[in-house]
Each structure stands twice: as structure tokens, then as C-alpha cells.
C-alpha positions in Angstrom: 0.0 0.0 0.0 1.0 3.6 -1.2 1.5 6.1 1.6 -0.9 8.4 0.8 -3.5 5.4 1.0 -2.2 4.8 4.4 -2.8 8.1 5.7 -6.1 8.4 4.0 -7.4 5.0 5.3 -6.2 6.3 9.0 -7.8 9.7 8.4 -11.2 8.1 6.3 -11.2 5.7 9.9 -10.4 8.6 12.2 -13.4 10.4 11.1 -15.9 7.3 10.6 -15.0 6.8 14.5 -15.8 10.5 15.2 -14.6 10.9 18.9 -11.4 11.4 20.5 -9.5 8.3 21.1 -5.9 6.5 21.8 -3.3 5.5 19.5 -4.2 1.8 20.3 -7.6 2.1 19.6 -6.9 3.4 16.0 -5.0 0.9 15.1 -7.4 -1.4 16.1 -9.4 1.0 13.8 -7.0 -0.3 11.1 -6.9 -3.6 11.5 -4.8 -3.9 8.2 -2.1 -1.6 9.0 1.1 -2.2 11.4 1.5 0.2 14.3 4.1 2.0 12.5 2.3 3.0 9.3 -0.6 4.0 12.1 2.2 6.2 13.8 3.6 7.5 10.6 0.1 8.5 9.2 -1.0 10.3 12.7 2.3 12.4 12.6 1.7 13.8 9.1 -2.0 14.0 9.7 -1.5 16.4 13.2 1.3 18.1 11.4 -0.9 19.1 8.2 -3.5 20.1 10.9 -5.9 17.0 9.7 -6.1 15.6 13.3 -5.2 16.8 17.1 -2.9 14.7 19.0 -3.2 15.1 22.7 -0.8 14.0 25.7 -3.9 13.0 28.1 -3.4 12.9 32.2 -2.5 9.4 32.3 0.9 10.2 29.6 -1.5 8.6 26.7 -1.8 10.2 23.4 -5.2 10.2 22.2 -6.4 11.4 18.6 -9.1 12.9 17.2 -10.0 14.2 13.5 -11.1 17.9 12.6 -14.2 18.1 11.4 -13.7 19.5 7.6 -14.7 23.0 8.6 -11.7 23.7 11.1 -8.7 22.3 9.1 -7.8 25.4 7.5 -8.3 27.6 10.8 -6.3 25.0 12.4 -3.3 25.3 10.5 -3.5 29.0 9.9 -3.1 29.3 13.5 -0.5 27.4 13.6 1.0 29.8 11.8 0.8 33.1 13.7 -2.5 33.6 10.8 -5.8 33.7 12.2 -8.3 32.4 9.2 -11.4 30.7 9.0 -12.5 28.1 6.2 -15.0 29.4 4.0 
């Protein structure tokens, strides 16, 4: 599998899922994936502002998918920009 069908599979299942959840549970999401091409596709996901990673309380990083609408604010912000999708 290409990487750019990995990280769309993990980012199609991160938004089917719809709720915040932990690293574990989305590759268990992807049942067809190894925990590295789950890691790999997270990391370019959060850093093209497609998902937000989160250190939780307990040191577990949970994930969770933008909804379309906030993606470009996201990574505007990121920026030092403030926009908002249109």
C-alpha cells in the first residue's frame, strides 16, 4: 500500500470513529495496518493540521479528527495567521 493510501485509510477511519481516542484504539481501527504505518500516518495527519494529537493525564496520546470546517483555521493558527474556512 501507497502512503498516501495509508494516511487516508487512517484519516477516512479517524473520522468514521468521530470521537477522540488512543493511538491503540486506531489501530485497532485499522486492523490492516502495522502500528508504524498508524504512527507515521498520525504524525503527518496532526502536522498538516488534519487531526489533534493530545498528551492525556494518564501520559496517553489520544487522537481525534477535525471536522472539515476547522482544518484550514487549524493550521493557519499554527502559523501566527488567524483564518477561518469558507
Amino acid at each position: 500500500m501507497q502512503v498516501s493510501a495509508i494516511i487516508d485509510h487512517v484519516h477516512r477511519a479517524l473520522e468514521e470513529f468521530g470521537a477522540r481516542c488512543s493511538m491503540e484504539e486506531v489501530v485497532g481501527l485499522c486492523p490492516d495496518l502495522t502500528w508504524n504505518q498508524v504512527y507515521l500516518a498520525i504524525d503527518y495527519l496532526d502536522k498538516t493540521g488534519k487531526v489533534c494529537v493530545t498528551l492525556d493525564p494518564d501520559r496517553t496520546y489520544s487522537v481525534q479528527a477535525y471536522p472539515p470546517a476547522c482544518e484550514l483555521s487549524n493550521v493557519s493558527s499554527r502559523h501566527g495567521r488567524v483564518q477561518t474556512a469558507v
